[in-house]
C-alpha positions as CSV (number, residue, x, y, z in Angstrom):
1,X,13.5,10.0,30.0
2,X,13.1,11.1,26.1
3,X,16.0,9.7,23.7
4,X,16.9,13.5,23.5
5,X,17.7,13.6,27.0
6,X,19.3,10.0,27.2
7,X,21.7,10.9,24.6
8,X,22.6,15.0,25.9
9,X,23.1,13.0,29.5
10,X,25.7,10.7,27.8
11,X,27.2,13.6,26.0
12,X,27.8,15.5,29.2
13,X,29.0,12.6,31.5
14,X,31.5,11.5,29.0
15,X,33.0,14.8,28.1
16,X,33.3,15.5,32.3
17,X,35.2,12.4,32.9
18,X,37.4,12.5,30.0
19,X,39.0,15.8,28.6
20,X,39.9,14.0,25.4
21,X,36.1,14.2,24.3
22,X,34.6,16.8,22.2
23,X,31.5,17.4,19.7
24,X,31.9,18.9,16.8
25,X,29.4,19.9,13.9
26,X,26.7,22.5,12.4
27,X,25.1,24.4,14.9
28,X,26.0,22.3,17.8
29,X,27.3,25.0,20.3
30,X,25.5,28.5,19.8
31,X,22.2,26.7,18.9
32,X,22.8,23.8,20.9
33,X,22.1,21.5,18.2
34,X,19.5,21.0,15.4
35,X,17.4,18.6,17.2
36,X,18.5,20.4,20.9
37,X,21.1,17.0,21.6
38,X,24.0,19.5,22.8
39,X,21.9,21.2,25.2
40,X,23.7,23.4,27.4
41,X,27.1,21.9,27.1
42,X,28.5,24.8,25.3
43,X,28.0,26.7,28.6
44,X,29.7,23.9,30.3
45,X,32.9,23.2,28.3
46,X,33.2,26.0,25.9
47,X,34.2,26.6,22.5
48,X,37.4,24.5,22.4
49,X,34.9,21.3,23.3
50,X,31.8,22.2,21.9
51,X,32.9,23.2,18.2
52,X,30.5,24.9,15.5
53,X,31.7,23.9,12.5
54,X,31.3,25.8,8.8
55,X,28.8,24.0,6.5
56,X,31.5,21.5,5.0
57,X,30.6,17.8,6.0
58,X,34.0,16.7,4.1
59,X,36.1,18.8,6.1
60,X,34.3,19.0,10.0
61,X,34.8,15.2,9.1
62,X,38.0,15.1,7.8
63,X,39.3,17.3,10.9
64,X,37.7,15.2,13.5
65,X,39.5,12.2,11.9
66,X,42.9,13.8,11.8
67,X,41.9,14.6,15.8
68,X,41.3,10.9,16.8
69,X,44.5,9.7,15.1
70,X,46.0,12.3,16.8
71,X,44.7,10.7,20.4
72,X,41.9,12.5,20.8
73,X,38.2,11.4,21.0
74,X,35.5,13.4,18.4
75,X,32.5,13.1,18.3
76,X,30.9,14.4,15.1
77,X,27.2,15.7,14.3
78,X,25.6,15.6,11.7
79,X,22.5,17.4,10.9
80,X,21.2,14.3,8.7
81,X,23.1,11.8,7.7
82,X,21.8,12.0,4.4
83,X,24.6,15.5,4.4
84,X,27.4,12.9,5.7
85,X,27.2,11.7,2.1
86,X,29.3,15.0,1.5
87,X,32.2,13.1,3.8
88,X,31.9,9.3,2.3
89,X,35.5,9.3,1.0
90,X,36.4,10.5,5.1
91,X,33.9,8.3,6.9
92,X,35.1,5.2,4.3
93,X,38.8,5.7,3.3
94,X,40.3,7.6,5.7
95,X,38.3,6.4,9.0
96,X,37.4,3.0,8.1
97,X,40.1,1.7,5.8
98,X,43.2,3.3,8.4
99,X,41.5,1.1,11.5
100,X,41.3,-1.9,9.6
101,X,44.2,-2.0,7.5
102,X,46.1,-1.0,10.5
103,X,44.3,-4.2,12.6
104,X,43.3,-1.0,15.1
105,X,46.7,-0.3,15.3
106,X,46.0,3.4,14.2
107,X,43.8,4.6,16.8
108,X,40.3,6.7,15.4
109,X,38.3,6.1,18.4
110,X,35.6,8.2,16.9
111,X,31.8,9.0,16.9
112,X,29.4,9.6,13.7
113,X,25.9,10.5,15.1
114,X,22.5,12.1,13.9
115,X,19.5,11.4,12.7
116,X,18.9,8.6,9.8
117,X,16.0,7.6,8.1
118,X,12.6,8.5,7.3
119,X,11.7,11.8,8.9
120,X,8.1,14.2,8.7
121,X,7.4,16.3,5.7
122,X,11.3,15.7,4.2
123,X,11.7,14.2,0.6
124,X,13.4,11.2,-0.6
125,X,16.8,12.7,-0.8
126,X,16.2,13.0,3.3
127,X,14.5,10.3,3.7
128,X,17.2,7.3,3.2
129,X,18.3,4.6,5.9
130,X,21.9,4.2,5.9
131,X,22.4,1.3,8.0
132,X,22.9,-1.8,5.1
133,X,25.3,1.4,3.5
134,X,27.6,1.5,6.5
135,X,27.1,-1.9,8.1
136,X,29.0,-3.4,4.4
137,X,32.4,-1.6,5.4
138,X,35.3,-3.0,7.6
139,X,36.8,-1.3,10.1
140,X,33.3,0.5,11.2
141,X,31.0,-0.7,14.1
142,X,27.5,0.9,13.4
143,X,24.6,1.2,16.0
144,X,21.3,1.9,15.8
145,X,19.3,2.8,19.1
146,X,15.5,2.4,19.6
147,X,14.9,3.6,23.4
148,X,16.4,5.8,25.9
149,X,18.1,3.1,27.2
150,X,19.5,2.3,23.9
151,X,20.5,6.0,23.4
152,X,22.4,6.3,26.8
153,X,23.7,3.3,27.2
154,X,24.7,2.5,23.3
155,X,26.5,6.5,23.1
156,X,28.7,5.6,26.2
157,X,30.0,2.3,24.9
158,X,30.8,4.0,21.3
159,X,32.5,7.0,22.6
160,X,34.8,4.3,24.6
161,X,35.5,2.2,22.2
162,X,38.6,2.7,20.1
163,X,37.4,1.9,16.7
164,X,35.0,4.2,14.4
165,X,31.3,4.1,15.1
166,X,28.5,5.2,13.0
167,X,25.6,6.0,15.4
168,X,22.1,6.1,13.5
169,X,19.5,7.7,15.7
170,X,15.6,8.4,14.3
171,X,14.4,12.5,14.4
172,X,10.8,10.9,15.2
173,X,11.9,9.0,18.3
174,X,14.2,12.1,19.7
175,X,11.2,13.1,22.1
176,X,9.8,9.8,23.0
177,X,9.9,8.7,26.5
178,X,10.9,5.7,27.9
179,X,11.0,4.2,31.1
180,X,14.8,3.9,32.4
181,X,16.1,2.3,35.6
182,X,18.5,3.6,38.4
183,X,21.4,1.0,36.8
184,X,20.4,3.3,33.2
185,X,20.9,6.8,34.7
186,X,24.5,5.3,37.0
187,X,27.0,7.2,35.0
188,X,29.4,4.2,34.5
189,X,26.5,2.6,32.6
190,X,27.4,1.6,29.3
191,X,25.8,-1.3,26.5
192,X,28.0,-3.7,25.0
193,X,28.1,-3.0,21.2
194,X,27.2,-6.2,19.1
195,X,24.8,-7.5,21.5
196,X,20.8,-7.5,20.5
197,X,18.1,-7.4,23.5
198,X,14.9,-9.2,23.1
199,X,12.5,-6.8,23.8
200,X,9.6,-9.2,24.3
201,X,9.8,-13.2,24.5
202,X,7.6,-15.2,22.3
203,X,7.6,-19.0,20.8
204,X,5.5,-18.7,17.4
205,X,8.0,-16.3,15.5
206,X,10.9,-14.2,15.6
207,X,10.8,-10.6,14.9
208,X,14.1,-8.7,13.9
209,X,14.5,-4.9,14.0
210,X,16.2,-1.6,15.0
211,X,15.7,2.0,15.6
212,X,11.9,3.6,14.5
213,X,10.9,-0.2,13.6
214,X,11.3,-1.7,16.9
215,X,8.3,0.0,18.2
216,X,6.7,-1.1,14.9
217,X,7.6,-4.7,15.4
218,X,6.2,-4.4,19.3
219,X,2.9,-3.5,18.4
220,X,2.3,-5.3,15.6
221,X,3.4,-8.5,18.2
222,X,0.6,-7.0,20.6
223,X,-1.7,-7.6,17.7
224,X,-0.7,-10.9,17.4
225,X,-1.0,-11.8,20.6
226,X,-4.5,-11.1,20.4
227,X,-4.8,-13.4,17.9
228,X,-2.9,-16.2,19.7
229,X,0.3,-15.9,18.2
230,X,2.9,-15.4,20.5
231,X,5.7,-13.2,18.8
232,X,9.7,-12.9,19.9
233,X,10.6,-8.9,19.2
234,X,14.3,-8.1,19.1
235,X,16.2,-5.0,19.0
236,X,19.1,-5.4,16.8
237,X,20.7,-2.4,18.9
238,X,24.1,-3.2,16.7
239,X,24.1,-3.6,12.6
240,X,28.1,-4.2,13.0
241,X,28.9,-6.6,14.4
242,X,25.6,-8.3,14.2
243,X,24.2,-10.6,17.0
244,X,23.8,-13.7,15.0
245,X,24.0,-15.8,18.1
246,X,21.0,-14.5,19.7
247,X,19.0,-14.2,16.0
248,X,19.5,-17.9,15.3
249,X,19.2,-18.8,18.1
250,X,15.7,-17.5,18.5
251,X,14.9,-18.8,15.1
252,X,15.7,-22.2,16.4
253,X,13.3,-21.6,19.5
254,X,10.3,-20.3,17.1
255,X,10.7,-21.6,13.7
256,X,9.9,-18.8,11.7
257,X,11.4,-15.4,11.3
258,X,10.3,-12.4,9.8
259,X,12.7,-9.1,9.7
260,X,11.6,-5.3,9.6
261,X,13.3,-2.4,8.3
262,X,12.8,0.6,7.2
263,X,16.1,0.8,4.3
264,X,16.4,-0.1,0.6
265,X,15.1,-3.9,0.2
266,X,17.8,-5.1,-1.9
267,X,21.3,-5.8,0.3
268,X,19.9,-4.7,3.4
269,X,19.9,-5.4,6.7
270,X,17.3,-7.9,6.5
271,X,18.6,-9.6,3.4
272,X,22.0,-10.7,5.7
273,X,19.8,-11.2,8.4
274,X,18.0,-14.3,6.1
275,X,21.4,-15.6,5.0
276,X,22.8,-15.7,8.7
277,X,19.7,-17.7,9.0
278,X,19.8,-20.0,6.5
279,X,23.1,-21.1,6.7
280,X,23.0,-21.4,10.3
281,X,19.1,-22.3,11.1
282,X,17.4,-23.2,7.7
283,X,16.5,-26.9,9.3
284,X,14.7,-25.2,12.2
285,X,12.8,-23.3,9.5
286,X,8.8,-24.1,9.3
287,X,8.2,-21.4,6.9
288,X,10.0,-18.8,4.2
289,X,11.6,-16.1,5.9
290,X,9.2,-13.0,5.1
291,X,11.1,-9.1,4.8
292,X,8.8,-6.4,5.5
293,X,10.6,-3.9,3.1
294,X,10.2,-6.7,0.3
295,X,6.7,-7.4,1.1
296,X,6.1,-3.4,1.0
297,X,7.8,-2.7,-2.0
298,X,5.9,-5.6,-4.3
299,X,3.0,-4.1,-2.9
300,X,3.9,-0.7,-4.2
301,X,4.9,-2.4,-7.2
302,X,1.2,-3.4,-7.8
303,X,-0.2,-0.2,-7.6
304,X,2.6,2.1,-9.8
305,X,3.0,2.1,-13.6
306,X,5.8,-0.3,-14.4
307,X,8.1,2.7,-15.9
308,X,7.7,3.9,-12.3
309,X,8.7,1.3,-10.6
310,X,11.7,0.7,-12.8
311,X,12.8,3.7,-11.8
């Protein structure tokens, strides 16, 4: 199954067992979505579930928050979420802010999906990872899926859950396949949000990453392997909350930890990866903890006039 499958299958099993559901966004029901997500499911629920919205981020947004207070349960498209940043006062003071000033007494059990970071052939203003952006703010839980499995089971469990959820899939992984089990395809499947999944057990290092970067991270460990040196890959699946049991824990097992990503390298992901590590691990530690971005961008730093790089 393709991630573009595993998260149209989610889509359409939640909406049929819970009339509460709907999507909403640009292009979603007559085109059946951008990147073909909503496939077919305007045929199947109609225009009061499957809701083509005007081009206004700020007020689809703002609507679909005003819904899930109300008691229903939105989910929201958006074409990039590099447009959402047309809705950050919604997604941030309105979404955010009400659940967790409230203590989730205000229910916004809500969903904010599409496609985040680096794409083909887009610039820099479509280019951006948001994950470190929205990860910072309370009152959000924010996912990132790398496989189908990911996709399905991660899109089930945020649509349940009664808090706001950013949702961050990758346009270059919508049709990639991966293989999924009967347990994946059950429709009461779900993933628990907050939990990582070690995608491949190792004893030499530890490997930390999400979305695109996981399949990075996987073959760089096959290279590795060929080398001698046996590399532990995990999927973050969930930014917030972060699994910082299963990180350190897997620091303490290998002794050294490097972490992959694909945002900004200051305040990112990565960066509160290293303090959860250090303040919890940094006796286990054999060797500095090394940051892919960080390592990329003094590399870039090297090769760029300095007035560039400043910039």
């Amino acid at each position: 199954m393709n991630v573009r499958e595993a998260l149209n299958s989610a889509l359409d099993e939640e909406m049929a067992a819970d009339p509460r559901v709907f999507l909403m966004g640009e292009e979603v029901g007559e085109y059946q979505g951008a990147y073909k997500v909503s496939k077919g499911l305007l045929q199947k629920y109609g225009p009061e579930r499957v809701v083509d919205t005007p081009i206004t981020e700020a007020g689809f947004t703002g609507i679909g928050i005003g819904a899930a207070f109300y008691g229903l349960k939105p989910v929201v498209e958006f074409m990039t979420f590099n447009f959402a940043m047309q809705a950050m006062d919604q997604l941030i003071n309105s979404a955010a802010k009400t659940n967790y000033m409230s203590a989730g007494n205000i229910p916004a059990s809500i969903v904010f999906r599409g496609p985040n970071g680096a794409a083909a052939g887009v610039g820099a203003q479509h280019s951006q990872c948001y994950a470190s952006w929205y990860g910072s703010i309370p009152g959000l839980k924010v996912v990132a899926p790398y496989s189908s499995e990911d996709a399905r089971g991660l899109l089930k469990a945020a649509i349940r859950d009664p808090a706001p959820v950013i949702f961050l899939e990758n346009e270059l992984l919508y049709g990639e396949n991966f293989p999924v089990s009967a347990e994946v395809l059950d429709s009461s499947f779900s993933l628990p949000i907050g939990k990582a999944k070690i995608e491949r057990e190792g004893k030499d290092v530890t490997i930390t990453s999400f979305s695109k970067m996981v399949g990075f991270a996987l073959k760089a460990s096959e290279i590795l392997a060929k080398e001698g040196i046996s590399a532990e890959v995990i999927n973050l699946r969930s930014i917030r909350p972060l699994d910082r049991h299963k990180i350190n824990e897997s620091v303490q097992k290998t002794n050294r930890l490097v972490t992959v990503e694909e945002g900004f390298p200051q305040n990112g992901v990565g960066a509160e990866i290293c303090t959860s590590v250090v303040e919890e691990s940094f006796g286990y530690l054999d060797a500095p903890v090394e940051d892919i971005v960080r390592a990329a961008k003094r590399a870039c730093y090297r090769s760029i006039p300095m007035a560039a790089a400043a910039n």
